[in-house]
N, CA, C and O atoms as a Maestro MAE file, in Angstrom:
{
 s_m_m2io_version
 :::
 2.0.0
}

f_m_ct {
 s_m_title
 :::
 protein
 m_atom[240] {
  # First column is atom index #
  i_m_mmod_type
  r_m_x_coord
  r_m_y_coord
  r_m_z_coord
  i_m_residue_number
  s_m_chain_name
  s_m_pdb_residue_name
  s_m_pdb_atom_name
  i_m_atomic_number
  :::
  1 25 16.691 -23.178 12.596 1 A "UNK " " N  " 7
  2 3 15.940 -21.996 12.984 1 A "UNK " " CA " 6
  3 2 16.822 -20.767 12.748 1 A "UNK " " C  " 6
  4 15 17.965 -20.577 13.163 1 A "UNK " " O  " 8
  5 25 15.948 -19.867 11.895 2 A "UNK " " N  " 7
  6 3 17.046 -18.806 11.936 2 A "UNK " " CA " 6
  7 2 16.357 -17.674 12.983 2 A "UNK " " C  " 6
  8 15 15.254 -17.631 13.528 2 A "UNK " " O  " 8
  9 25 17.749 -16.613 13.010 3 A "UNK " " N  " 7
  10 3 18.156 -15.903 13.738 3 A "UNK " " CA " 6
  11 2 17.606 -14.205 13.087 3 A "UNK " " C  " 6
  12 15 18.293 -13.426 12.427 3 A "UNK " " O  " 8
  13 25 16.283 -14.038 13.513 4 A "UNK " " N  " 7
  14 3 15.715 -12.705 12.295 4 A "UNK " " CA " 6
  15 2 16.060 -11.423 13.277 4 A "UNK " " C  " 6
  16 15 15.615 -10.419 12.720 4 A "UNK " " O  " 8
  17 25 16.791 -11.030 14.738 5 A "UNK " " N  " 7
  18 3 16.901 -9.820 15.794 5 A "UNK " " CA " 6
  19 2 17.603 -8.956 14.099 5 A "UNK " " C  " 6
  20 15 18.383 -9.508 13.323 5 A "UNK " " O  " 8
  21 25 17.116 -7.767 13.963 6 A "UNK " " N  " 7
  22 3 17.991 -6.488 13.385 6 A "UNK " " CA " 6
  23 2 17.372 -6.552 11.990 6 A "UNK " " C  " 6
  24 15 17.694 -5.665 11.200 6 A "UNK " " O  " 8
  25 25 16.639 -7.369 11.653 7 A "UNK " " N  " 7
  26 3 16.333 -7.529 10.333 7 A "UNK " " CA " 6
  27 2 14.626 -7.295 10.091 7 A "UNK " " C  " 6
  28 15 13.607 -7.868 10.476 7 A "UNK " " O  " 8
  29 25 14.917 -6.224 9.306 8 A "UNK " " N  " 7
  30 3 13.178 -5.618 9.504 8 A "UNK " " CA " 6
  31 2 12.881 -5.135 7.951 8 A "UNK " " C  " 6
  32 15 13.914 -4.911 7.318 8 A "UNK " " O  " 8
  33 25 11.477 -4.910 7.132 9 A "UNK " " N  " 7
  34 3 11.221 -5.024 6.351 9 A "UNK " " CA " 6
  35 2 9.999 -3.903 6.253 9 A "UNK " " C  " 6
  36 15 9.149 -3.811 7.139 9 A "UNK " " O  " 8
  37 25 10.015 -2.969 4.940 10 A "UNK " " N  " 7
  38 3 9.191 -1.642 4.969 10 A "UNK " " CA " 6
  39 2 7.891 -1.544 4.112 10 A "UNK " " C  " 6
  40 15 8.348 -2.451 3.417 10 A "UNK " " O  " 8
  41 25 6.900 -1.323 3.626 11 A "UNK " " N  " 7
  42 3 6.275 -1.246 2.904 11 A "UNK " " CA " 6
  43 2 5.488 -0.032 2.885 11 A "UNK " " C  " 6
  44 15 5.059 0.393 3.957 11 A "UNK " " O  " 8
  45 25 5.247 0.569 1.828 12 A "UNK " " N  " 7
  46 3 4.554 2.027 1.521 12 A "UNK " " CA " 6
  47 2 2.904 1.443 1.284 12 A "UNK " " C  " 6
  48 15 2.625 0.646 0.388 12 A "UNK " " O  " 8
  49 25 1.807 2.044 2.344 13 A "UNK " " N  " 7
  50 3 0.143 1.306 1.983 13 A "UNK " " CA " 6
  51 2 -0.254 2.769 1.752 13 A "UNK " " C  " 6
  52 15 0.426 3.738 2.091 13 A "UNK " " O  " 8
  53 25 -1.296 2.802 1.208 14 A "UNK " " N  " 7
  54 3 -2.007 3.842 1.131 14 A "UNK " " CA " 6
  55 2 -2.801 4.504 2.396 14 A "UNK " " C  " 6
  56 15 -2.881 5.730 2.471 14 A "UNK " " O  " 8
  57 25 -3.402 3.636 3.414 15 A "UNK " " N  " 7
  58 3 -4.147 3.585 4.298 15 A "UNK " " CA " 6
  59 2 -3.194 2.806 5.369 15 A "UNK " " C  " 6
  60 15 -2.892 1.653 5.059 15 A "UNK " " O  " 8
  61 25 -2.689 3.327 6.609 16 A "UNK " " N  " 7
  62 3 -2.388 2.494 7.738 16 A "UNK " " CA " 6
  63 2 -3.956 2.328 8.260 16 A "UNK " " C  " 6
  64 15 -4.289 1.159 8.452 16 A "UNK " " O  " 8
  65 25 -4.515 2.890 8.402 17 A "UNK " " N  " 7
  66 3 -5.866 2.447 9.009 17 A "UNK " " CA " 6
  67 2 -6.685 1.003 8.026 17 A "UNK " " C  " 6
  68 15 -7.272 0.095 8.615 17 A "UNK " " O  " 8
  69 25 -6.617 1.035 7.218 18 A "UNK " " N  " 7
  70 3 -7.070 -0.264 6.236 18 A "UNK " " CA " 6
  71 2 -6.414 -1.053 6.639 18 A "UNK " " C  " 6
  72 15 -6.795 -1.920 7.425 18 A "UNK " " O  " 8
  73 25 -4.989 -0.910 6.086 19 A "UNK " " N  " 7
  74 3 -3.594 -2.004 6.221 19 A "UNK " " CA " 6
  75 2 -3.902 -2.967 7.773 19 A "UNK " " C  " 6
  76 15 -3.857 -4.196 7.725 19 A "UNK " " O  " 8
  77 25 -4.171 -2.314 8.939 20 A "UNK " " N  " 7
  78 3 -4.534 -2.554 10.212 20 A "UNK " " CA " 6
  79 2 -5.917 -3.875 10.346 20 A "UNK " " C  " 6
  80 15 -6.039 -4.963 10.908 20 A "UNK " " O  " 8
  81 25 -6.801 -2.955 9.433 21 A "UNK " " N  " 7
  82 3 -8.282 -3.799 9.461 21 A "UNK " " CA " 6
  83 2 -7.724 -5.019 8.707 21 A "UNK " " C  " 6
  84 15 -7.597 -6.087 9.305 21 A "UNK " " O  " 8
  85 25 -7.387 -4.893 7.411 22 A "UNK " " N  " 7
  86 3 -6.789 -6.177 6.827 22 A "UNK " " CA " 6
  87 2 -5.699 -7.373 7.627 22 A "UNK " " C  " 6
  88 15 -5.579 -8.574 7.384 22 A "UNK " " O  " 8
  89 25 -5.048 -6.582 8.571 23 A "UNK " " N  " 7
  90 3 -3.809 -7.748 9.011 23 A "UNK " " CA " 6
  91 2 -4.974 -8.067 10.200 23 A "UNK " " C  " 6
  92 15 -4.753 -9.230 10.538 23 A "UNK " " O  " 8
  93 25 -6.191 -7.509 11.034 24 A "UNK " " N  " 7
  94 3 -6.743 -8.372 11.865 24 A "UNK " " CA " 6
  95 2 -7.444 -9.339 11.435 24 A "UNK " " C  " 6
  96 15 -7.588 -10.412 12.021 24 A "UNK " " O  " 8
  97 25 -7.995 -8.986 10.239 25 A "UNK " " N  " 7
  98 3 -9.097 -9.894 9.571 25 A "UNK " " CA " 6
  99 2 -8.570 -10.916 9.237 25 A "UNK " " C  " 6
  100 15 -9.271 -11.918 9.091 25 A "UNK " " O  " 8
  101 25 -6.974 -10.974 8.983 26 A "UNK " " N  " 7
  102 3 -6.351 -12.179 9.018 26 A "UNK " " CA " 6
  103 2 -6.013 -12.883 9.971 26 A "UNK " " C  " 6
  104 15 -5.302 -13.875 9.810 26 A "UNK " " O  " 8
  105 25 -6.569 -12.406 11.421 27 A "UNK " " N  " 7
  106 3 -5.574 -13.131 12.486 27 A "UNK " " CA " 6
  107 2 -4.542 -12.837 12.922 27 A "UNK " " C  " 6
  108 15 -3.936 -13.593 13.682 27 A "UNK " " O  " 8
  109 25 -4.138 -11.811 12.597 28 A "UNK " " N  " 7
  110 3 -2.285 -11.642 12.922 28 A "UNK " " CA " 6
  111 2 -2.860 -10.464 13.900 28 A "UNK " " C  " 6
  112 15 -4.004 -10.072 14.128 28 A "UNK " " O  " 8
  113 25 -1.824 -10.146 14.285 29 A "UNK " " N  " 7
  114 3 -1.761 -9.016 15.557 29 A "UNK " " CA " 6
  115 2 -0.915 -8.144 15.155 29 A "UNK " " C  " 6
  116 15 -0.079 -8.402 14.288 29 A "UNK " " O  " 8
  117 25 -1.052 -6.674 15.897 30 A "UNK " " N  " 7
  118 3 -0.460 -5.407 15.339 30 A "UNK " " CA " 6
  119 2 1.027 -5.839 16.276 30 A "UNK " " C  " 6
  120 15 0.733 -6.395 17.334 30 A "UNK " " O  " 8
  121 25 2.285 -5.697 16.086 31 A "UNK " " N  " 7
  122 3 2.856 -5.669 17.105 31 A "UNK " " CA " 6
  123 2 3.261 -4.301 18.199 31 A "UNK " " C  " 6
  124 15 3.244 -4.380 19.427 31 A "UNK " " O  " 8
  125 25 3.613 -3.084 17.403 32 A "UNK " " N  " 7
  126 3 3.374 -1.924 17.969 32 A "UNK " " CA " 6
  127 2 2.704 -0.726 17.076 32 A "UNK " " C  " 6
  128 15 3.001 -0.629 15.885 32 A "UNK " " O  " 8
  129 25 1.720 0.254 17.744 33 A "UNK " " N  " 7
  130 3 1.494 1.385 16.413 33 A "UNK " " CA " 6
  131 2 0.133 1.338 16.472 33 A "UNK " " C  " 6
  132 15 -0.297 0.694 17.429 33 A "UNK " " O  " 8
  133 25 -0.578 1.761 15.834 34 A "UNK " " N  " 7
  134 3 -0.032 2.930 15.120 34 A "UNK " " CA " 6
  135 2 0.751 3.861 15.795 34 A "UNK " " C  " 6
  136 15 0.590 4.151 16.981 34 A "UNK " " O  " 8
  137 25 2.196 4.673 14.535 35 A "UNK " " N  " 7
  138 3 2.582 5.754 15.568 35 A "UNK " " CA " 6
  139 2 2.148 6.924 14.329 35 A "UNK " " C  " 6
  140 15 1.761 6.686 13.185 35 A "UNK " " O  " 8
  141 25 2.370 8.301 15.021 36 A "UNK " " N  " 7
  142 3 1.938 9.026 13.906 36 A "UNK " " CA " 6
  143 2 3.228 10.378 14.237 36 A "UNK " " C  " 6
  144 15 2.617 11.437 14.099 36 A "UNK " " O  " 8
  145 25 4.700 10.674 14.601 37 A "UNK " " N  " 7
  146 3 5.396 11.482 14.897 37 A "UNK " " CA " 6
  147 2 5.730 12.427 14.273 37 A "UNK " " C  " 6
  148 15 6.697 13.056 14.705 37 A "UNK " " O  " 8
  149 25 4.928 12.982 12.768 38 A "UNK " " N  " 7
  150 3 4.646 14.095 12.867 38 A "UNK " " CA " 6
  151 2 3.177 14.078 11.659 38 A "UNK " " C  " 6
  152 15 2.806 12.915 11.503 38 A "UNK " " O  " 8
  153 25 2.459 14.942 10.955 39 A "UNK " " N  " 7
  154 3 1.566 15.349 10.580 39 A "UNK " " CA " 6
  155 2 1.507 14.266 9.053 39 A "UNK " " C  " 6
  156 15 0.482 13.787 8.567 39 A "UNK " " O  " 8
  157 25 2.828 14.107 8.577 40 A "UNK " " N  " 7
  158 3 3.311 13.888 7.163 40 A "UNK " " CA " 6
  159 2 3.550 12.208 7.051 40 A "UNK " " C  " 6
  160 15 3.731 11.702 5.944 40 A "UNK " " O  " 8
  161 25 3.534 11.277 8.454 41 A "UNK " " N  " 7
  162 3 3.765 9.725 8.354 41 A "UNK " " CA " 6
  163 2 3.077 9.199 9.282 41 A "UNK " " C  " 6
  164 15 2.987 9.623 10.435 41 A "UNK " " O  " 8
  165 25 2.384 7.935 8.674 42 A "UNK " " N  " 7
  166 3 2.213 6.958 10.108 42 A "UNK " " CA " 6
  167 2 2.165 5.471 9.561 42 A "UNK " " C  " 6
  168 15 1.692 5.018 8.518 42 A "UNK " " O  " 8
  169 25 2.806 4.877 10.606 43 A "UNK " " N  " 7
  170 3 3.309 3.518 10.375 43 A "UNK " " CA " 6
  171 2 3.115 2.766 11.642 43 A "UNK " " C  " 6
  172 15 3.035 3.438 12.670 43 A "UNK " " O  " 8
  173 25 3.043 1.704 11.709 44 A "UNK " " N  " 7
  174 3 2.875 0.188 12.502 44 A "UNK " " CA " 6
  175 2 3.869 -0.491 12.367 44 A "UNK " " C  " 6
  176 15 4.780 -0.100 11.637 44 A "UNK " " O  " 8
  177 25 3.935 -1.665 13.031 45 A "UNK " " N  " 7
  178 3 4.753 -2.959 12.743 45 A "UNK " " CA " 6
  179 2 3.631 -3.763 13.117 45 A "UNK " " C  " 6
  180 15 2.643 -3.582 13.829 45 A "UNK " " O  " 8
  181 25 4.155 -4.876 12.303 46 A "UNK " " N  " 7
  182 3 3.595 -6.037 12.999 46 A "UNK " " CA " 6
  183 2 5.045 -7.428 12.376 46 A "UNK " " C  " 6
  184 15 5.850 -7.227 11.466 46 A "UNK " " O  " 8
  185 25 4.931 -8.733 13.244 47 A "UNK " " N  " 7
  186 3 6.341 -9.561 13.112 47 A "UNK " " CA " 6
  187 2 5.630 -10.735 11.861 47 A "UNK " " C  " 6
  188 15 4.472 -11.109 11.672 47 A "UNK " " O  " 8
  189 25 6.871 -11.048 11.207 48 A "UNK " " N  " 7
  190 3 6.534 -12.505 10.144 48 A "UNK " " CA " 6
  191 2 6.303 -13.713 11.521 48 A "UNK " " C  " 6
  192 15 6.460 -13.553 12.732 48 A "UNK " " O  " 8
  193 25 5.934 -14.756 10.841 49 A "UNK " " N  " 7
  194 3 5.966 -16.237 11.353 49 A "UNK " " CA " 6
  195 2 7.956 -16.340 11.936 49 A "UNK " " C  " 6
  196 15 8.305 -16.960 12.940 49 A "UNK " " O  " 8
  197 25 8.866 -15.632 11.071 50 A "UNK " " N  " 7
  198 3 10.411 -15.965 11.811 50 A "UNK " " CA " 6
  199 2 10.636 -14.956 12.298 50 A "UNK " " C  " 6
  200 15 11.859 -14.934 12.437 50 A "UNK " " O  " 8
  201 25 10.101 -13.802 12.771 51 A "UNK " " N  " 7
  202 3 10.646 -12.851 13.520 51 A "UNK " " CA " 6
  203 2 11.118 -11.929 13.149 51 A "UNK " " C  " 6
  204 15 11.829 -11.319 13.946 51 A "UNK " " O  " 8
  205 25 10.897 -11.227 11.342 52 A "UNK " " N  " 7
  206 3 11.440 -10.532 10.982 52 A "UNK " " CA " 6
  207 2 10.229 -9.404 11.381 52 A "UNK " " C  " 6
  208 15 9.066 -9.804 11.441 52 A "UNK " " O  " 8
  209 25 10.567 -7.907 11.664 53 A "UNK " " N  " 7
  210 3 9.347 -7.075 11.963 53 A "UNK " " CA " 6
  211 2 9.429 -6.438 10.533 53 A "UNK " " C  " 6
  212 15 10.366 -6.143 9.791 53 A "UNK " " O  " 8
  213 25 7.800 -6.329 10.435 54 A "UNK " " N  " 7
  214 3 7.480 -5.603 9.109 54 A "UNK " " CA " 6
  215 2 6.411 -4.577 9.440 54 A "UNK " " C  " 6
  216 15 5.313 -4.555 9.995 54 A "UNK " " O  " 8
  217 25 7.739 -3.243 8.485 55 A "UNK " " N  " 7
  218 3 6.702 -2.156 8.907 55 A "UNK " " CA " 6
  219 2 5.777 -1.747 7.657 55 A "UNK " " C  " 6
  220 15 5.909 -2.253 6.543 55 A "UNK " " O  " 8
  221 25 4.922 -0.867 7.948 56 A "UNK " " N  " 7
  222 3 3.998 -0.450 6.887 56 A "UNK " " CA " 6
  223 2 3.754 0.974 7.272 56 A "UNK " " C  " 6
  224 15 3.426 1.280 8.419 56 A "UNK " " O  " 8
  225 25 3.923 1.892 6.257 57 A "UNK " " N  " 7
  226 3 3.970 3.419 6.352 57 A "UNK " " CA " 6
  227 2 3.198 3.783 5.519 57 A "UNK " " C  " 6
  228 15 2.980 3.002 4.593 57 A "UNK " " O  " 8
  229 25 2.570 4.968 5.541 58 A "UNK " " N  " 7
  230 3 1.725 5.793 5.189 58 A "UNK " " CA " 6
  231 2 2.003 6.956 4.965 58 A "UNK " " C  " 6
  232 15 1.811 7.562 6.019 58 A "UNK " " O  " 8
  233 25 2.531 7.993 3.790 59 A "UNK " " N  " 7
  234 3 3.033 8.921 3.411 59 A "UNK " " CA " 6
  235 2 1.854 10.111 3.722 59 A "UNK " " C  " 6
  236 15 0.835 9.506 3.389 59 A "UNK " " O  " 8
  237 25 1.498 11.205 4.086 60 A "UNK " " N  " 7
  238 3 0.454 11.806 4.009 60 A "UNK " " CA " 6
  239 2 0.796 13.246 3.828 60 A "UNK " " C  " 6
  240 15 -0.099 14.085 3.722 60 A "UNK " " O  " 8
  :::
 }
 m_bond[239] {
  # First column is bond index #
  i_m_from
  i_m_to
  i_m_order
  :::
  1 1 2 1
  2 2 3 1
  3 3 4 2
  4 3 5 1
  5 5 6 1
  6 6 7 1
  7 7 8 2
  8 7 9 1
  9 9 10 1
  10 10 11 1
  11 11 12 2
  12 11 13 1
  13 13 14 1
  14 14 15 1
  15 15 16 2
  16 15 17 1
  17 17 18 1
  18 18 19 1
  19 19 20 2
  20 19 21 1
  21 21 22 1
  22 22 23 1
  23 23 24 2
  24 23 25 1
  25 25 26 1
  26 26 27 1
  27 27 28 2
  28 27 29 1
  29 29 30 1
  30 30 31 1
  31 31 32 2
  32 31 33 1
  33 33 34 1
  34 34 35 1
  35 35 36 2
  36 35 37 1
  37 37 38 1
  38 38 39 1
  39 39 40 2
  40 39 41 1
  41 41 42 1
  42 42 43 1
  43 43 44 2
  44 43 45 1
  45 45 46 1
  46 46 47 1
  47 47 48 2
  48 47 49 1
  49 49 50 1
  50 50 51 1
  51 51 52 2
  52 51 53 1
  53 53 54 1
  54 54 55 1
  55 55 56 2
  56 55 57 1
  57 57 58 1
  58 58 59 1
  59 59 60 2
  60 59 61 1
  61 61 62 1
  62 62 63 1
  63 63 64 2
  64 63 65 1
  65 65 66 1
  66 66 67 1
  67 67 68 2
  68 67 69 1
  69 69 70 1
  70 70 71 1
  71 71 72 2
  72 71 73 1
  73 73 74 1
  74 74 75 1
  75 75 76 2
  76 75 77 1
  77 77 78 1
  78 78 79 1
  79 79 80 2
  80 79 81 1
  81 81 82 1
  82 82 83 1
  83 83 84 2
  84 83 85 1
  85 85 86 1
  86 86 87 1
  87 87 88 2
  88 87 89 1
  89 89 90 1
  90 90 91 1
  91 91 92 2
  92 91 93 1
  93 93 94 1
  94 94 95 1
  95 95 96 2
  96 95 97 1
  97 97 98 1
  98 98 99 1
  99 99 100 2
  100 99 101 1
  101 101 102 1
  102 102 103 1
  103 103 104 2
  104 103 105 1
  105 105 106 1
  106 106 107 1
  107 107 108 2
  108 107 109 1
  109 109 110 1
  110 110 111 1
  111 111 112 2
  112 111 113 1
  113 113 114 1
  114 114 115 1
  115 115 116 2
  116 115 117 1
  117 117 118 1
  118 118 119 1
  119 119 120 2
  120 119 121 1
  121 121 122 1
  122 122 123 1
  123 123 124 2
  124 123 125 1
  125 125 126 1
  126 126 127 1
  127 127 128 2
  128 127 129 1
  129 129 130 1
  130 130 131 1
  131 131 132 2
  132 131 133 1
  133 133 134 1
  134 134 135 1
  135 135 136 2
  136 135 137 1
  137 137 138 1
  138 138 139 1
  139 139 140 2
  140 139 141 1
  141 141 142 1
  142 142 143 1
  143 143 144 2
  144 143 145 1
  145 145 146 1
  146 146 147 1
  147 147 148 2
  148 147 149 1
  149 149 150 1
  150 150 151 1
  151 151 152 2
  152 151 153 1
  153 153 154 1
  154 154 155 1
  155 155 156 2
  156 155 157 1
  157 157 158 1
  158 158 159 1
  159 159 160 2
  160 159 161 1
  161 161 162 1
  162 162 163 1
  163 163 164 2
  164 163 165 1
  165 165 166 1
  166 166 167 1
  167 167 168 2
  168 167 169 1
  169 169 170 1
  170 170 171 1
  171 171 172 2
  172 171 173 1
  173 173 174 1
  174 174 175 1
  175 175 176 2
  176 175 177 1
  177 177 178 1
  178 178 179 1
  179 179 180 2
  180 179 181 1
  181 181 182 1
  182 182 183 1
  183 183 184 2
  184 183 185 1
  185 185 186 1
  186 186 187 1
  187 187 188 2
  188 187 189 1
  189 189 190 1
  190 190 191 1
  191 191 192 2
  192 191 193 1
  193 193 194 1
  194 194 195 1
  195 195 196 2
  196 195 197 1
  197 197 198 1
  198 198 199 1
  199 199 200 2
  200 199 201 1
  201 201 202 1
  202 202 203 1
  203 203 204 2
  204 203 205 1
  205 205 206 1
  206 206 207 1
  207 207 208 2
  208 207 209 1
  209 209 210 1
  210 210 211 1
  211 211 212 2
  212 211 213 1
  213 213 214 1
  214 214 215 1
  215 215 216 2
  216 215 217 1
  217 217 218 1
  218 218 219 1
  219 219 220 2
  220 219 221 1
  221 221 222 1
  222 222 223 1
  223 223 224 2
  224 223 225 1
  225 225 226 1
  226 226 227 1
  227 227 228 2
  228 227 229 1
  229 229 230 1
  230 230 231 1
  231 231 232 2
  232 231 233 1
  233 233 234 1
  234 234 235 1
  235 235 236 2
  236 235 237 1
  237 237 238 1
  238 238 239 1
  239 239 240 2
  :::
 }
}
């Protein structure tokens, strides 16, 4: 079993609001987010099957 604490993973979507509908429609769960901290980004996490958190951002 590995050990995934500190190890996190980024991805640029076009839509955090899609990206969201798509990871429920799969079953998975958001883990925190949406956040939106200023006008220009917003991003989520949600965790892999080993614990790595993967975020997904939204440039705007």
């Amino acid at each position: 079993m590995s050990n995934a604490e500190g190890i996190s993973l980024g991805f640029e979507v076009e839509s955090v609001d899609n990206m969201i509908e798509v990871i429920k429609e799969k079953g998975l769960e958001v883990e925190s987010g949406p956040f939106q901290p200023n006008p220009h980004i917003k991003f989520f996490y949600v965790k892999d099957p080993n614990g790595v958190s993967i975020q997904f951002v939204e440039n705007m």
